[in-house]
C-alpha positions in Angstrom: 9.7 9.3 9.5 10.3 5.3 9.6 8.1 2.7 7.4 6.9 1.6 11.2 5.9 5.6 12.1 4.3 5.9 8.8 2.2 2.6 9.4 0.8 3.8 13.0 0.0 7.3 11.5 -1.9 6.1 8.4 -4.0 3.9 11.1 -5.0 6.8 13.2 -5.8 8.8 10.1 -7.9 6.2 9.1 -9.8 5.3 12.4 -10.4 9.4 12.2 -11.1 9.7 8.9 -13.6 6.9 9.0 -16.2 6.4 11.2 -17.1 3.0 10.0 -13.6 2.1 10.7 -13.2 -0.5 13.7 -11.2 1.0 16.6 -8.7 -1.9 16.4 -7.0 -1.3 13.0 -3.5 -3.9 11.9 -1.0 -3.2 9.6 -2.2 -6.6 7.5 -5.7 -5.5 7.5 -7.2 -5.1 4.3 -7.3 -1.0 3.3 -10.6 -1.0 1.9 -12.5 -3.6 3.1 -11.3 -2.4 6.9 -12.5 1.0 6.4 -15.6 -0.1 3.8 -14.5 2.2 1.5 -15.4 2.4 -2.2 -13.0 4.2 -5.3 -14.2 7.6 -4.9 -13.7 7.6 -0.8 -10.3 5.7 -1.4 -9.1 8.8 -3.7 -10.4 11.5 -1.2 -7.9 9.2 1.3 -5.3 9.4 -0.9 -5.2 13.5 -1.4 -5.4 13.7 2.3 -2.4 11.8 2.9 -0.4 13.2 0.0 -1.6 16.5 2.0 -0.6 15.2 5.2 2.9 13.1 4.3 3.8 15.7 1.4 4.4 13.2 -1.5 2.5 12.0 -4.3 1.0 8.6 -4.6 0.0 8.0 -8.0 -3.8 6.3 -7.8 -3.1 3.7 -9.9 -0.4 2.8 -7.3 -3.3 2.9 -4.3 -5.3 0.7 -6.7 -2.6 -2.4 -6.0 -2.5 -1.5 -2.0 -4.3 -4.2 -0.1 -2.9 -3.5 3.3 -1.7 -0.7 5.6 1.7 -1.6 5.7 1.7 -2.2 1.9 0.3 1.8 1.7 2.8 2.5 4.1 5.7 1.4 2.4 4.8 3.2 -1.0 4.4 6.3 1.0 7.8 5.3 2.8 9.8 5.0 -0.7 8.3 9.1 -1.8 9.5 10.6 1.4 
């Protein structure tokens, strides 16, 4: 799967994962305030996409993520 693929996917996941999430999500948008998520709901997002893409994302790593195409691209470089 491309960086591109990856970046439309993790915006669908998130828009159904969260229901505060607006329905029109961009790649620059900020991950967390985007989704008004806090630490705790941004690891239970991370499990379900190392579930989903099959890779392991280190939190730390999600901790210096500000955008869904920067998630992307760290998920992008385990696959």
């Amino acid at each position: 799967m491309d960086e591109a693929a990856l970046t439309t996917r993790l915006l669908e996941l998130s828009r159904q994962r969260f229901a505060g999430a607006p329905a029109e999500l961009s790649p620059d948008d900020d991950l967390f305030q985007s989704l008004g998520i806090d630490s705790v709901q941004a690891l239970e997002l991370l499990s379900e996409l190392e579930r989903t893409f099959g890779v392991e994302l280190p939190d730390y790593e999600l901790a210096e993520v500000r955008s869904f195409a920067e998630l992307a691209r760290k998920l992008h470089e385990r696959l």
